[in-house]
FIKOLKOL-163697 format. One line per 5 residues: number of its first residue (from 1); for each residue x, y, z of N, C-alpha, C. Coordinates in steps of 0.05 Angstrom, whole numbers, always signed. Example, Ala and Ser with C-alpha at 12.3 -4.5 7.8 and 13.67 -1.06 7.14 Angstrom:
<rs>
1	+264 -114 +156 +246 -90 +156 +264 -66 +156  +257 -45 +142 +273 -21 +143 +258 +1 +157;
</rs>
This chain:
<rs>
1	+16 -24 +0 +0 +0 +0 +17 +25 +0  +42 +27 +18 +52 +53 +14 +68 +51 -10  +75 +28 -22 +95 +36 -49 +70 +48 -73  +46 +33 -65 +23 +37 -85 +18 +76 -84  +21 +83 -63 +11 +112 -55 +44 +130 -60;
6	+70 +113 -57 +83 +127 -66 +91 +130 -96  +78 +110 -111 +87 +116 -139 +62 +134 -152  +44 +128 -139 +18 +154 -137 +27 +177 -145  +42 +190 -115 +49 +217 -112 +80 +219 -137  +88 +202 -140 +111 +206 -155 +98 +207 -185;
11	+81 +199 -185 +60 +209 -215 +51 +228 -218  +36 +241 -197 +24 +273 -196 +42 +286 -200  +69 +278 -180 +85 +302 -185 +102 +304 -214  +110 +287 -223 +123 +288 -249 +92 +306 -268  +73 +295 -262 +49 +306 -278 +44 +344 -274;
16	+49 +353 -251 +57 +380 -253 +78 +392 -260  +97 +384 -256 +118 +390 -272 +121 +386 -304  +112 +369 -316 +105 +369 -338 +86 +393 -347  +67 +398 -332 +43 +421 -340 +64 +445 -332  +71 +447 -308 +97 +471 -319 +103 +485 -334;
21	+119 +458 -347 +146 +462 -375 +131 +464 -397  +100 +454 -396 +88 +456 -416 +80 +481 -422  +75 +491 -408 +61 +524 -397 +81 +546 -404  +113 +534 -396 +134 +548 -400 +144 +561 -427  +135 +528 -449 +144 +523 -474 +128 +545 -483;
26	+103 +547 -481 +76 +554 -494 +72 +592 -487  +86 +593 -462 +99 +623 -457 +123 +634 -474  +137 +617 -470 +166 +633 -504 +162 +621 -531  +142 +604 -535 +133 +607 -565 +113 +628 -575  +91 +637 -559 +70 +653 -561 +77 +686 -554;
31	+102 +679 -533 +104 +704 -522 +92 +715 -498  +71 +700 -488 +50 +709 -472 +52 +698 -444  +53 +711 -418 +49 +705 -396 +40 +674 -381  +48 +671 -364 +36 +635 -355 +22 +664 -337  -17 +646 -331 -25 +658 -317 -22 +653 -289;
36	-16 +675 -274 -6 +674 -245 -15 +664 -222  -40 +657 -232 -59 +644 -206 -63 +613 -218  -59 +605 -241 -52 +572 -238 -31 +573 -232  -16 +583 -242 +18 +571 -232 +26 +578 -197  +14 +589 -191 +9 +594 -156 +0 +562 -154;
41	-20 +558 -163 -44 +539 -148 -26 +519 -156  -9 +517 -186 +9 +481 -190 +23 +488 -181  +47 +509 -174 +68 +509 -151 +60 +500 -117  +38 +504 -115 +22 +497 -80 +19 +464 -78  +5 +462 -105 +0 +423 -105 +28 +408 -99;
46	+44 +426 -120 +67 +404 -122 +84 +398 -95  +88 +427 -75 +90 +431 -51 +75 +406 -36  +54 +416 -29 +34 +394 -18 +44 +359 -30  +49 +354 -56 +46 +336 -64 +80 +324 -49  +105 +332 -50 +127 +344 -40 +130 +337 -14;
51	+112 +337 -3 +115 +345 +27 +103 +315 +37  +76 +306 +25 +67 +284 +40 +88 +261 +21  +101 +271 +0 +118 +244 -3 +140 +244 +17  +159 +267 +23 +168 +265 +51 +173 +256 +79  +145 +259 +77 +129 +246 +104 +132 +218 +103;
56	+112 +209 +75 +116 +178 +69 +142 +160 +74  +163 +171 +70 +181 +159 +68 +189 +156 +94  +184 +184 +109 +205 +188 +140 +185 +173 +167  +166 +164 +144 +147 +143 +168 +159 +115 +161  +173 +108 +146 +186 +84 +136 +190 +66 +156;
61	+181 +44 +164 +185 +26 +199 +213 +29 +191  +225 +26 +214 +252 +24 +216 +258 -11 +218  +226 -24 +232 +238 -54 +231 +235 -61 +196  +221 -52 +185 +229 -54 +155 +247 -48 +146  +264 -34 +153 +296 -19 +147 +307 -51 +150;
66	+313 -59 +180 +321 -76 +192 +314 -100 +183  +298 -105 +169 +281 -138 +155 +300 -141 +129  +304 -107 +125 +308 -109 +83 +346 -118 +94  +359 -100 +117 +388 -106 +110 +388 -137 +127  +375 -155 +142 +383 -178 +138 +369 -188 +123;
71	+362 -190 +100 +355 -201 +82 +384 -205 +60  +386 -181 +60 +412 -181 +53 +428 -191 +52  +434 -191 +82 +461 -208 +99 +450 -235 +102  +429 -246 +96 +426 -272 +89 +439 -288 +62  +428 -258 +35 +434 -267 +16 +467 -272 +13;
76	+476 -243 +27 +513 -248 +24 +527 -277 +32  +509 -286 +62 +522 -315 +78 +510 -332 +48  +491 -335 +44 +486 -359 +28 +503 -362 +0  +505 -339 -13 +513 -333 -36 +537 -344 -38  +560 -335 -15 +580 -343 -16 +583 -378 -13;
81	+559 -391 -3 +565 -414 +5 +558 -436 -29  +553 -426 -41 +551 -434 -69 +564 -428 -91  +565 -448 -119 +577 -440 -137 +561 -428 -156  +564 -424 -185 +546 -411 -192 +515 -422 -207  +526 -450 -206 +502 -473 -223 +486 -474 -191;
86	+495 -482 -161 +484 -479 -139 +465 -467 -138  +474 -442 -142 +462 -414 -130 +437 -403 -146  +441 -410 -179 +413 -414 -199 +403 -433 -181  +404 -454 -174 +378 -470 -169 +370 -457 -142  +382 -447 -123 +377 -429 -96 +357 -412 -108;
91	+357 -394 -131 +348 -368 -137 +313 -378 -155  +318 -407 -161 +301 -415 -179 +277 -420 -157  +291 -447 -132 +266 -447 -115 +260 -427 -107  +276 -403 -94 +272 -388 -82 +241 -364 -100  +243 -359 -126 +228 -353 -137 +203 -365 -139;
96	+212 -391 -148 +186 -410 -142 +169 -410 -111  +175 -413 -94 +170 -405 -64 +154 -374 -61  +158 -359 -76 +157 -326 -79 +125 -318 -96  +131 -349 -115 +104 -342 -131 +80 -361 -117  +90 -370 -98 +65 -390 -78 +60 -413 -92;
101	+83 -422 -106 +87 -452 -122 +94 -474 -99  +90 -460 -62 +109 -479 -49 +91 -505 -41;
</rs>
């Protein structure tokens, strides 16, 4: 759910920024002003948008910090304990196990 809500906000925001530059382009080809009270209101969203991805992140469990680096340090102990035909079949069940083939 939070990667779902963070690639969310990482969509909006690329999506104002885009309206931006688009706004930008369409101001030095025409010549003409971006009007000041949308670009207020998409500079405020993106802010807003900015800020709760921030948040998102700095709520991050820390025992999820702590799950992802021994996972890690599982993979380093095991890895080393195989060769490299081994370690395919390690990666094969291990996938298989992953897709609920167990």
């Amino acid at each position: 759910m939070r990667r779902l809500r963070l690639a969310a906000l990482d969509d909006n925001i690329a999506r104002i920024h885009t309206q931006i530059a688009a706004a930008d382009l369409e101001r030095q080809a025409r010549g003409k002003r971006i009007d000041p009270s949308w670009f207020h209101r998409a500079k405020t969203a993106l802010r807003h948008l900015q800020r709760e991805r921030a948040e998102l992140l700095a709520t991050t469990p820390a025992a999820a910090t702590r799950k992802a680096a021994l996972k890690d340090a599982i993979i380093e102990v095991v890895r080393r304990e195989h060769d490299d035909a081994s370690w395919a079949a390690v990666l094969n069940e291990a996938h298989r196990l992953a897709a609920g083939e167990g």
